[in-house]
One Martini backbone bead per residue (centre of mass of N, CA, C, O) as a GRO file, in nm:
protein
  415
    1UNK     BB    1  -4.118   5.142 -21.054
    2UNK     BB    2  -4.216   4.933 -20.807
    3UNK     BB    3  -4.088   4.550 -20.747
    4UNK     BB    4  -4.285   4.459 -20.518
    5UNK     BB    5  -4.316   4.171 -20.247
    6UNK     BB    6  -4.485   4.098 -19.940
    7UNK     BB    7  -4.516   3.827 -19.694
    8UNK     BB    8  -4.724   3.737 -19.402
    9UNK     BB    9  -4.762   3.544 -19.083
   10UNK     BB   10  -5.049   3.491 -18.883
   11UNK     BB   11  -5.235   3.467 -18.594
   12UNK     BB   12  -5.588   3.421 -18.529
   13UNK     BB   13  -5.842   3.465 -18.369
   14UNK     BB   14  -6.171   3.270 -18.354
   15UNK     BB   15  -6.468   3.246 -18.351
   16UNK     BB   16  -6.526   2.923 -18.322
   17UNK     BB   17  -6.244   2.839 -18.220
   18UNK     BB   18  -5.986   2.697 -18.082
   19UNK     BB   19  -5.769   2.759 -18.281
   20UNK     BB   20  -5.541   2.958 -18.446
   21UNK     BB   21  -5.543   3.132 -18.755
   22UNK     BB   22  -5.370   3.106 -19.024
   23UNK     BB   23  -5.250   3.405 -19.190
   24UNK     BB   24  -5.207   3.564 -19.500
   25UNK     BB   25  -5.026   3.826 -19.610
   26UNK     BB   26  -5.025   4.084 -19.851
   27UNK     BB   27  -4.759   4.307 -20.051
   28UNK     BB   28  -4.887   4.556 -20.281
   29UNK     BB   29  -4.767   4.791 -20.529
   30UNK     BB   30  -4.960   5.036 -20.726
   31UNK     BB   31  -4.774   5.279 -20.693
   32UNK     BB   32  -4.581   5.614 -20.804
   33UNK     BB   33  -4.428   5.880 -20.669
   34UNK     BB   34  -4.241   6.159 -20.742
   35UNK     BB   35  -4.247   6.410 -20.548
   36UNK     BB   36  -4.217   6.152 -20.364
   37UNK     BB   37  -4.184   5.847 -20.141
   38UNK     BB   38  -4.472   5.789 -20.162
   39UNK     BB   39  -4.669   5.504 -20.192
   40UNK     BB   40  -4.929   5.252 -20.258
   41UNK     BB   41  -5.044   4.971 -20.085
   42UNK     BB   42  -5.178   4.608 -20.123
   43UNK     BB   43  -5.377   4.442 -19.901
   44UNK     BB   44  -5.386   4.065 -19.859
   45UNK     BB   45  -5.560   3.815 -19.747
   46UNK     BB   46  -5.536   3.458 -19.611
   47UNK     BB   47  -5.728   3.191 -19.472
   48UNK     BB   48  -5.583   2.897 -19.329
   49UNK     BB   49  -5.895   2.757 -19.393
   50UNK     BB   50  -6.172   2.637 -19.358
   51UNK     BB   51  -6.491   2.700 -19.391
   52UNK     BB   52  -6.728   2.752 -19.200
   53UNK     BB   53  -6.968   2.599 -19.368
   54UNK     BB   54  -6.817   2.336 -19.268
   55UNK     BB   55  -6.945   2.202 -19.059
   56UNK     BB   56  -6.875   1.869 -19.038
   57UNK     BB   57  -6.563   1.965 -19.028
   58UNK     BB   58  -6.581   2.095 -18.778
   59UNK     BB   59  -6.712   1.828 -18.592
   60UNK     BB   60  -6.459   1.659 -18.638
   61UNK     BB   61  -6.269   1.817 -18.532
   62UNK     BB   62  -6.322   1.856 -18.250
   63UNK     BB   63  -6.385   1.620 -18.169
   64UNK     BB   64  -6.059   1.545 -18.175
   65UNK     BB   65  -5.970   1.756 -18.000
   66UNK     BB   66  -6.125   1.648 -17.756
   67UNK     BB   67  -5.993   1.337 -17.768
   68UNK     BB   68  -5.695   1.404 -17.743
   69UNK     BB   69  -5.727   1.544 -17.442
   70UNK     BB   70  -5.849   1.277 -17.324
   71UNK     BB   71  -5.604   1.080 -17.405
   72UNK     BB   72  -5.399   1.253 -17.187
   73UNK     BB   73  -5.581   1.195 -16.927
   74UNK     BB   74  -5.583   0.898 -16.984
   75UNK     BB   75  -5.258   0.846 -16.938
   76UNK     BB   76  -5.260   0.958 -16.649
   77UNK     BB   77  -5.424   0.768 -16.526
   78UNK     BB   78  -5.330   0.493 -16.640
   79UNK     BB   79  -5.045   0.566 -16.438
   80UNK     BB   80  -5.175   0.542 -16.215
   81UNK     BB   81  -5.334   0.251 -16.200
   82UNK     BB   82  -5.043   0.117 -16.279
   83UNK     BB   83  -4.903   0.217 -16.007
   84UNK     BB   84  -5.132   0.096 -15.780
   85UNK     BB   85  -5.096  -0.195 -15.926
   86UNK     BB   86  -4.801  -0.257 -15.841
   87UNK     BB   87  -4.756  -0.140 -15.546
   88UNK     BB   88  -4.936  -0.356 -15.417
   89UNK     BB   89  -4.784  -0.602 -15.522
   90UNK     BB   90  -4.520  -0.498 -15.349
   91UNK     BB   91  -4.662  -0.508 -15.076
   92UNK     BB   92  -4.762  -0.786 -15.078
   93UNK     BB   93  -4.465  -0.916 -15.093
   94UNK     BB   94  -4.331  -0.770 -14.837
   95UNK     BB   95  -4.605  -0.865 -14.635
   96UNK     BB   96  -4.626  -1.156 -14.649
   97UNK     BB   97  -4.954  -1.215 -14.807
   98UNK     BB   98  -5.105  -1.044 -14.618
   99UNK     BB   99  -5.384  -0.878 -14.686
  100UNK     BB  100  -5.514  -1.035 -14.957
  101UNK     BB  101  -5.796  -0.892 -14.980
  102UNK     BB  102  -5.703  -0.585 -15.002
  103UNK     BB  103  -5.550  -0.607 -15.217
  104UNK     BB  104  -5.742  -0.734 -15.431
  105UNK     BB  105  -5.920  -0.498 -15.437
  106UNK     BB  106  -5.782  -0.283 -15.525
  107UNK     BB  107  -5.700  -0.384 -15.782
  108UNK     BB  108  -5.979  -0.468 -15.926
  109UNK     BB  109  -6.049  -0.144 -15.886
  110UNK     BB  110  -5.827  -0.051 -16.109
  111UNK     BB  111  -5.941  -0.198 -16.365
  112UNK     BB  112  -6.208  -0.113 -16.390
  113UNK     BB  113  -6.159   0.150 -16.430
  114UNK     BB  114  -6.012   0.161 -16.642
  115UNK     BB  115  -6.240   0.075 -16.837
  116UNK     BB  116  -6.407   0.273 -16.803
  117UNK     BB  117  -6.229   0.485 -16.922
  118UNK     BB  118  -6.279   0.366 -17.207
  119UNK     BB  119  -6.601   0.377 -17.210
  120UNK     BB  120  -6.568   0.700 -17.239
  121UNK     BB  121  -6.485   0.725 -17.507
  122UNK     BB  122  -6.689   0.529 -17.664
  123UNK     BB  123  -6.916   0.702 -17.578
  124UNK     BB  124  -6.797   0.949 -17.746
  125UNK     BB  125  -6.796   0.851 -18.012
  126UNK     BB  126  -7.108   0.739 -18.002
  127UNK     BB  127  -7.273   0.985 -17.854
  128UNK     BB  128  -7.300   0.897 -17.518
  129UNK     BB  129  -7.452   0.933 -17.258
  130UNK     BB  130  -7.472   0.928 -16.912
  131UNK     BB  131  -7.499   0.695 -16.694
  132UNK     BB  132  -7.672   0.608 -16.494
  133UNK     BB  133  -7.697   0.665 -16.167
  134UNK     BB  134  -7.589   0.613 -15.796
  135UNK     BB  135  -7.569   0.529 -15.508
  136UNK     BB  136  -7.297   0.703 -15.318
  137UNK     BB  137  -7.068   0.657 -15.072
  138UNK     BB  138  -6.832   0.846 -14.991
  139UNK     BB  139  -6.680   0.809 -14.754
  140UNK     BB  140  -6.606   0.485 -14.839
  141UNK     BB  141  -6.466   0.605 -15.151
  142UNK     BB  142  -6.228   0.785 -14.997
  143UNK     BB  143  -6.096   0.541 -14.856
  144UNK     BB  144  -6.057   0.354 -15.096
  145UNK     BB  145  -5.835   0.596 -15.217
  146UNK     BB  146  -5.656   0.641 -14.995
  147UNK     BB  147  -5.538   0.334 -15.055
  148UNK     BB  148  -5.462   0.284 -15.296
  149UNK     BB  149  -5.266   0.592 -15.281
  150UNK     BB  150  -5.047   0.460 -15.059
  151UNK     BB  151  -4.757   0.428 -15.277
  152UNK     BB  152  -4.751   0.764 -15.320
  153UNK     BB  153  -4.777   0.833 -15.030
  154UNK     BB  154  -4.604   0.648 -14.819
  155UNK     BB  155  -4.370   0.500 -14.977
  156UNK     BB  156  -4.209   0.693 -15.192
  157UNK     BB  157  -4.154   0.932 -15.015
  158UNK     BB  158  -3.975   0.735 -14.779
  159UNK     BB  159  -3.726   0.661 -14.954
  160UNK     BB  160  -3.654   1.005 -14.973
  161UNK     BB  161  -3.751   1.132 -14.667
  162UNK     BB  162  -4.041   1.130 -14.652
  163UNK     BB  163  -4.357   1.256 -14.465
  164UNK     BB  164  -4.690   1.129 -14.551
  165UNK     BB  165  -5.016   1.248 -14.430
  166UNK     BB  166  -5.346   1.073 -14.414
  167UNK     BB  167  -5.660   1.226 -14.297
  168UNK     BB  168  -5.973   1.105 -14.206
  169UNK     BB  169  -6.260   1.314 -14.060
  170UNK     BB  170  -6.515   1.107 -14.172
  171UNK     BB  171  -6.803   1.014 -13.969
  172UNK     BB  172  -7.001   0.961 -14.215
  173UNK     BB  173  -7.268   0.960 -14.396
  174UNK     BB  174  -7.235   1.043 -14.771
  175UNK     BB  175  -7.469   1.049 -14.973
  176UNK     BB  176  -7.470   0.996 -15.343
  177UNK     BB  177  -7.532   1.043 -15.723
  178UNK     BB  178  -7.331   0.864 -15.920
  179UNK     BB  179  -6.998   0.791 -16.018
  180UNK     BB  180  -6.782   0.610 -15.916
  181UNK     BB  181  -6.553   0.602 -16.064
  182UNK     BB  182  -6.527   0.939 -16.117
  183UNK     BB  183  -6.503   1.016 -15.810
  184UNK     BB  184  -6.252   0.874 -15.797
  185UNK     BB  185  -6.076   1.037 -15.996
  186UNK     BB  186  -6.101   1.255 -15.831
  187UNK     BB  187  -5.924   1.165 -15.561
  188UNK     BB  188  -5.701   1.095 -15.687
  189UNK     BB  189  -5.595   1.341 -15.785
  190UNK     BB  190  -5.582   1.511 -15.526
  191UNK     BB  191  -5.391   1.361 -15.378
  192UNK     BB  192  -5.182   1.367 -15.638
  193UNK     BB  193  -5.165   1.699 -15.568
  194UNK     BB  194  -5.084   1.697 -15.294
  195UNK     BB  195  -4.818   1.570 -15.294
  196UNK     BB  196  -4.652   1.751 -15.477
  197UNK     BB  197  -4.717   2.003 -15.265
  198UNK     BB  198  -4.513   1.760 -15.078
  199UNK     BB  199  -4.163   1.787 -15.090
  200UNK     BB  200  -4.102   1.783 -14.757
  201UNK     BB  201  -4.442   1.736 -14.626
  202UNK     BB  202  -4.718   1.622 -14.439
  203UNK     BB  203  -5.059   1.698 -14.470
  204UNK     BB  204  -5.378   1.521 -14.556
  205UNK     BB  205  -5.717   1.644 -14.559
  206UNK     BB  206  -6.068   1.504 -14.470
  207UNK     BB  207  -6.356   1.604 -14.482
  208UNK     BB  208  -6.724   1.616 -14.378
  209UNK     BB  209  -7.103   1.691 -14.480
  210UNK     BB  210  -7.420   1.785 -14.411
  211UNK     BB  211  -7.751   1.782 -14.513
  212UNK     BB  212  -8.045   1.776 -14.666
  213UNK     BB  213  -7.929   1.922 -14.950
  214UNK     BB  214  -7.621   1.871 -14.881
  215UNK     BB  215  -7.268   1.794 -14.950
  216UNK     BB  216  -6.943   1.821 -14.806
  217UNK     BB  217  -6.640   1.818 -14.941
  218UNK     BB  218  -6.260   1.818 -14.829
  219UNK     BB  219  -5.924   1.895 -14.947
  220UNK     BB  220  -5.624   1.926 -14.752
  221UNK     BB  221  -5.316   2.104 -14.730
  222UNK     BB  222  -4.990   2.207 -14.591
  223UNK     BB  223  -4.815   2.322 -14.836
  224UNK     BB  224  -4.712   2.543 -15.092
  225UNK     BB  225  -4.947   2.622 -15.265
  226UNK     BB  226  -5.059   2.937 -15.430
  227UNK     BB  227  -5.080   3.158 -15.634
  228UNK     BB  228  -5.297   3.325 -15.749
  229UNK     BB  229  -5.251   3.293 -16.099
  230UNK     BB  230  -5.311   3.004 -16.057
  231UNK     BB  231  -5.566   2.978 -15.911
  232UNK     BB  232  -5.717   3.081 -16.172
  233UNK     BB  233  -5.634   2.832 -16.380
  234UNK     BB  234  -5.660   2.533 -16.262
  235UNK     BB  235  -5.934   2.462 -16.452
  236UNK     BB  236  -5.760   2.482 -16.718
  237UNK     BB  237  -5.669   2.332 -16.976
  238UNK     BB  238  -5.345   2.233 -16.999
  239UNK     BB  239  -5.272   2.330 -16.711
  240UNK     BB  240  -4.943   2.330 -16.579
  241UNK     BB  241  -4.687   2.332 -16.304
  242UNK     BB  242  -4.536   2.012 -16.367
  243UNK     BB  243  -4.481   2.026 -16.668
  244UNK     BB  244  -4.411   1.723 -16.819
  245UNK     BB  245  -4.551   1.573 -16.604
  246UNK     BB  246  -4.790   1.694 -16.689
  247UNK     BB  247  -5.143   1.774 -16.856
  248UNK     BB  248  -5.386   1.983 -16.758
  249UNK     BB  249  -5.628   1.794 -16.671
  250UNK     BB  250  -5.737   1.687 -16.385
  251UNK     BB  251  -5.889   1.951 -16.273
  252UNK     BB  252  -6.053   1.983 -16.578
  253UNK     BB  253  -6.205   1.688 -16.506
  254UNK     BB  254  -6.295   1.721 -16.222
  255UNK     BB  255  -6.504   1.968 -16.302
  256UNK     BB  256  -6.693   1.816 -16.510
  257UNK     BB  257  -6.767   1.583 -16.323
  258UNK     BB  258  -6.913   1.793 -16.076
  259UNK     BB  259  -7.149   1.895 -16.296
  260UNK     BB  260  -7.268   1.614 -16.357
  261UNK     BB  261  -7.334   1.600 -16.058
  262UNK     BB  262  -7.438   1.918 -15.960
  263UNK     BB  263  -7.157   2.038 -15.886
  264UNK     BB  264  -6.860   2.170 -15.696
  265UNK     BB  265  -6.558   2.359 -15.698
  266UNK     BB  266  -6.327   2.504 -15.484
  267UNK     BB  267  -6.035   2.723 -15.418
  268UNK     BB  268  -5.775   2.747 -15.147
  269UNK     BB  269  -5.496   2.948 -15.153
  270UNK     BB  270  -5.177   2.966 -15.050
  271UNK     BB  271  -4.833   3.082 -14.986
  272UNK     BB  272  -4.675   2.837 -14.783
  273UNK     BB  273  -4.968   2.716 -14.638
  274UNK     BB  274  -5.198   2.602 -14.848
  275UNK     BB  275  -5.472   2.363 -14.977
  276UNK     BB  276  -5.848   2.389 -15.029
  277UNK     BB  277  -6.066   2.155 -15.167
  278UNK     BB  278  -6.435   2.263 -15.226
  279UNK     BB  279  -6.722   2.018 -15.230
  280UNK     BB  280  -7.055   2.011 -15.410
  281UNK     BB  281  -7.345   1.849 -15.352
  282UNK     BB  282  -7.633   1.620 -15.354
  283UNK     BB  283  -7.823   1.507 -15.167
  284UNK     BB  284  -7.931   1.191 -15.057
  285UNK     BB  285  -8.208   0.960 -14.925
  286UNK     BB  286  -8.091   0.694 -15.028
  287UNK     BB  287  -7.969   0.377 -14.973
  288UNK     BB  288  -7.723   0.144 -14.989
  289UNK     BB  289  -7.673  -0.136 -15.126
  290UNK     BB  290  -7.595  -0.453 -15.017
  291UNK     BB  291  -7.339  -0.609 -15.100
  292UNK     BB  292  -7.223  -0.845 -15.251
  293UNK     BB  293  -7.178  -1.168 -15.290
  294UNK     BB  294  -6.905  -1.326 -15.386
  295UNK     BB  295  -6.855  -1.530 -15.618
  296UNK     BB  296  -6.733  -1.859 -15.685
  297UNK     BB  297  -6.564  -2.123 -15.828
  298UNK     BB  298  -6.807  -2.281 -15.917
  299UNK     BB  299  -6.915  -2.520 -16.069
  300UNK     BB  300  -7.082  -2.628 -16.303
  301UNK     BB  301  -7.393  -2.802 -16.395
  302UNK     BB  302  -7.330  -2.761 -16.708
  303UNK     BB  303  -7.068  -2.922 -16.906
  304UNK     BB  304  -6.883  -2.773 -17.156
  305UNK     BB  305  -6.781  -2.757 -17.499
  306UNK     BB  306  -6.534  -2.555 -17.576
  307UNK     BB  307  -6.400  -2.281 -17.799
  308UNK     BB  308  -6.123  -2.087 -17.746
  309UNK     BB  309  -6.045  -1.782 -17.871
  310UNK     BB  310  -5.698  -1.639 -17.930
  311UNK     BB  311  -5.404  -1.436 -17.964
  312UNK     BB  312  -5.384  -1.376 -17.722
  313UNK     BB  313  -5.233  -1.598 -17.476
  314UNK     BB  314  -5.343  -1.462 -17.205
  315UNK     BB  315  -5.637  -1.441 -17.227
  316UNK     BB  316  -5.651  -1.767 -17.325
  317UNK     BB  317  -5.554  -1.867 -17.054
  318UNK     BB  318  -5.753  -1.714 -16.859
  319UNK     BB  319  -6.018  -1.874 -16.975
  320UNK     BB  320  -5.963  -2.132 -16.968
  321UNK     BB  321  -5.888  -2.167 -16.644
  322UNK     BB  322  -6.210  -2.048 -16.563
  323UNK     BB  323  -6.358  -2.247 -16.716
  324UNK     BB  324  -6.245  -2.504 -16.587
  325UNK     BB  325  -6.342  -2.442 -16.273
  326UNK     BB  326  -6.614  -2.520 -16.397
  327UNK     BB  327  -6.604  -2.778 -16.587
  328UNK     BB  328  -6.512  -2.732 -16.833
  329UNK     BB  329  -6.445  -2.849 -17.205
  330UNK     BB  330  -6.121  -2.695 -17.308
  331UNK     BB  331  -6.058  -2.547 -17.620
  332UNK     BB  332  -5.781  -2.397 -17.811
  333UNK     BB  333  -5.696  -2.103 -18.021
  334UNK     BB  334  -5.486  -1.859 -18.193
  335UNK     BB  335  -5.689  -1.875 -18.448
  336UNK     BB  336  -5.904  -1.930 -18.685
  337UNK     BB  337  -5.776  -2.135 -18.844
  338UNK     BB  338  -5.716  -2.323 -18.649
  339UNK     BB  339  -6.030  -2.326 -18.541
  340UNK     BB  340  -6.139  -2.475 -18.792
  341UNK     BB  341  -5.933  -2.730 -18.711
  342UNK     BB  342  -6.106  -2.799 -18.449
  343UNK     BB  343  -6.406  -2.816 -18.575
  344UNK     BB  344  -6.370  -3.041 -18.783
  345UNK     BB  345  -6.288  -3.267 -18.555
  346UNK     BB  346  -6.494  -3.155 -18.340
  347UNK     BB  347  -6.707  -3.111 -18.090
  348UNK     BB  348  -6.895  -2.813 -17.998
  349UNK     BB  349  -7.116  -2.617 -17.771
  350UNK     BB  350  -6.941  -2.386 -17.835
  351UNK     BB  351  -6.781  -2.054 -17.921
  352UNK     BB  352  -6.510  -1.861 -17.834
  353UNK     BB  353  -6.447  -1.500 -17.988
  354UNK     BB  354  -6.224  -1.296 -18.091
  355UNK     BB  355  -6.246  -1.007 -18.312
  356UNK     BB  356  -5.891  -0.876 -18.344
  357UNK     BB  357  -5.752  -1.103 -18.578
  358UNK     BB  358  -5.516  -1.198 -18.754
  359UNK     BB  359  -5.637  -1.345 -19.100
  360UNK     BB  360  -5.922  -1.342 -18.856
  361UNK     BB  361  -6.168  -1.248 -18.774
  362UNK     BB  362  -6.396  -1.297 -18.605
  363UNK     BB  363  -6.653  -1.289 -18.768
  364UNK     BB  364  -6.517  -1.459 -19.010
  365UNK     BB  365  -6.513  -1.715 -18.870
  366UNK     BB  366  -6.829  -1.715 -18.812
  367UNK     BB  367  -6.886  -1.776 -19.111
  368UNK     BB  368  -6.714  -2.035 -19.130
  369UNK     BB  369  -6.867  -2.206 -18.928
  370UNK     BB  370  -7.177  -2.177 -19.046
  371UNK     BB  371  -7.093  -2.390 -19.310
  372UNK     BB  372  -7.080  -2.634 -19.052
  373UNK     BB  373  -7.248  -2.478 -18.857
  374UNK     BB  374  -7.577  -2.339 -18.777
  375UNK     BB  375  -7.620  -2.392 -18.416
  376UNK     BB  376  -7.393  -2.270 -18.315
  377UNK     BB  377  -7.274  -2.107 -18.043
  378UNK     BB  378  -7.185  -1.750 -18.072
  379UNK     BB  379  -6.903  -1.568 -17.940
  380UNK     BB  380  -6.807  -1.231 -17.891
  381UNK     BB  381  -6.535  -1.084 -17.836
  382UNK     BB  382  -6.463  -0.713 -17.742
  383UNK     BB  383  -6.330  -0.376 -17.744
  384UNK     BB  384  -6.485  -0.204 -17.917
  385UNK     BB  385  -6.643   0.048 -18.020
  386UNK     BB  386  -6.845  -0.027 -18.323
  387UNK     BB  387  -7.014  -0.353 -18.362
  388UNK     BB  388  -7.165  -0.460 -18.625
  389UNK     BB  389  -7.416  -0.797 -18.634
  390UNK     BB  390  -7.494  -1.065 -18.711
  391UNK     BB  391  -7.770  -1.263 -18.546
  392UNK     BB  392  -7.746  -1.537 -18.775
  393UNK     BB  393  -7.389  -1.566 -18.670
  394UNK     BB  394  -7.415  -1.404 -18.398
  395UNK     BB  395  -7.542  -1.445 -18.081
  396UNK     BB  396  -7.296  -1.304 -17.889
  397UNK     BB  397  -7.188  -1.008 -17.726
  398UNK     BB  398  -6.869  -0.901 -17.564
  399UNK     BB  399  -6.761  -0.667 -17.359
  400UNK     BB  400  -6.438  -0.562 -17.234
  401UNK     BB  401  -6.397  -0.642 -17.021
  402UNK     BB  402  -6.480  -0.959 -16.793
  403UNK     BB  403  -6.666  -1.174 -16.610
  404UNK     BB  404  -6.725  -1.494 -16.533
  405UNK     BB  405  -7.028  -1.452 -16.492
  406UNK     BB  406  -7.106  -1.329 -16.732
  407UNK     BB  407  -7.036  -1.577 -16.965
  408UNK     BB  408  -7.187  -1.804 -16.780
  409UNK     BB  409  -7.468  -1.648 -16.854
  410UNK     BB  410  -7.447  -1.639 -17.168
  411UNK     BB  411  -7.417  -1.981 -17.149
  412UNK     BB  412  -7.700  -1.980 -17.081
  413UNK     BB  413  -7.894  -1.815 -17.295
  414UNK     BB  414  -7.788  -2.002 -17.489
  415UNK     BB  415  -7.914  -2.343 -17.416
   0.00000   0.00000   0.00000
């Protein structure tokens, strides 16, 4: 009788599965034939994976495969905008603070985009809808991207002996119904691929028309191009030419966008001559509105004494400096428990707390404070994906980043 068994382990793909399943064969001899040397073998499979029947278990590995391909496309996004707001500050530096107004203008909505990207996953965790679209002139929006990634096609290019010219001919009103910020993605993730296809220098051209029912934008350069095999994956997840330096995330996150706008994108390119990625909208003719008149750090009509809780240095530090501006009189406190003894000995109109600190989180804080005083309004600063609080205890939630004016508005609705 032979004494033997094998085991093997292999990959199989399953519908119905985003990773391909685990499977371990056993090989196991059940009988001995004397005649020859032939004898029968068998083989038995085990699929090294949770049942189908788990949905709920699948739908949270999903869930989670789908999130963390978000965060890697988030983090390549992320170290664009914090190069884009860095890169404006030394060129602010450089330019003796000329044009301090157009830099501070790119730097405000390179941070905003940012909060954007964290809202979207918010979002996402929460399993909520993609929020109402707006009027968006994409002209003026394709301008504003071009701009801000000018130390990417611009300066350091040029450190290195490249000269990368981007133009715009782009002369008409372009409205489409979309998300400014999301559209934003689309279009700088295009110029920094057009840069990369652009080692030795060139041109990024942006074209645009309309007619009555449809917008068109294209971005071409004249670079290195695609392979074919490429131009067929380009918006593949995942898939990237750019080796350990990219996510192959960028042009999958944004066909995924133009879909959400009820659009399209193309790509044609060839090797040698160059690539032209052409999007397609549904035109608005809605026109956009006028742009609001920025408010100025004007004295609040009526200065209240606040208690500003933040274990963070920096953000305690910059809302004290912005309530101070208005008028207001701040007392700060880096903890839960140091805040509770700055209300034991003080008067405060109003307490702002962040909800996120060691020792004593802002929640536990506000129930600490209810027991001294049930009347003071308390006011809780969150980034959380998902805060349910007791509105007798907490009167006011605000979700991070805000500005001075959402602040100074809450503190008016509670007075």
């Amino acid at each position: 009788m032979v004494r033997w068994s094998l085991t093997h382990s292999s990959l199989v793909n399953q519908a119905g599965r985003d990773i391909p399943t685990p499977v371990l064969l056993n090989f196991i001899p059940v009988s001995d034939t004397s005649s020859d040397s032939s004898f029968c073998v068998a083989i038995s499979g085990e699929i090294l994976a949770e049942p189908s029947s788990w949905t709920e278990s699948q739908t949270q590995r999903h869930r989670m495969e789908t999130l963390g391909r978000m965060t890697m496309g988030m983090t390549h996004d992320f170290n664009n905008l914090l190069s884009g707001i860095l890169g404006h500050i030394e060129l602010w530096r450089l330019e003796g603070l000329n044009d301090d107004q157009g830099h501070l203008a790119t730097i405000e909505q390179a941070a905003k985009d940012g909060a954007n990207l964290i809202g979207k996953v918010q979002r996402y965790i929460r399993q909520e809808v993609q929020q109402t679209f707006e009027v968006v002139e994409l002209s003026a929006l394709i301008q504003e991207c071009i701009s801000f990634t000018r130390p990417y096609w611009f300066n350091e290019p040029r450190r290195q002996g490249i000269d990368i010219e981007v133009v715009n001919l782009i002369n008409t009103a372009l409205p489409i119904e979309g998300s400014p910020a999301e559209l934003r993605d689309v279009f700088v993730n295009l110029i920094l691929n057009a840069v990369h296809a652009l080692p030795k220098g060139g041109k990024i051209t942006f074209n645009g028309s309309r007619t009555d029912s449809q917008v068109v934008i294209s971005v071409g350069d004249n670079g290195v191009g695609m392979a074919p095999e490429v131009k067929k994956r380009v918006f593949e997840p995942l898939f990237s030419t750019k080796g350990a330096k990219g996510t192959g995330m960028g042009l999958a996150v944004a066909a995924g966008i133009l879909r959400e706008h009820a659009g399209s994108v193309d790509v044609i390119s060839k090797l040698g001559v160059g690539t032209t990625f052409r999007m397609l909208f549904p035109a608005s003719n809605t026109r956009t509105s006028t742009p609001a008149v920025p408010v100025t750090s004007q004295a609040s009509s009526q200065p209240k004494r606040l208690l500003v809780v933040d274990d963070e240095a920096m953000v305690r530090n910059i809302i004290n400096k912005l309530l101070s501006l208005r008028g207001h009189q701040v007392t700060v406190a880096a903890s839960g428990p140091e805040a509770l003894e700055a209300f034991k000995k003080n008067a405060f109109d109003y307490v702002i707390t962040d909800q996120g600190m060691p020792e004593m989180s802002g929640r536990e804080l506000a129930i600490q404070l209810r027991k001294i005083s049930s009347s003071t309004p308390i006011i809780l600063l969150t980034g959380d994906t998902d805060l349910k609080v007791d509105s007798d205890i907490i009167n006011f939630v605000m979700t991070k980043p805000f500005k001075l004016d959402e602040l100074e508005a809450a503190l008016t609705s509670l007075s």
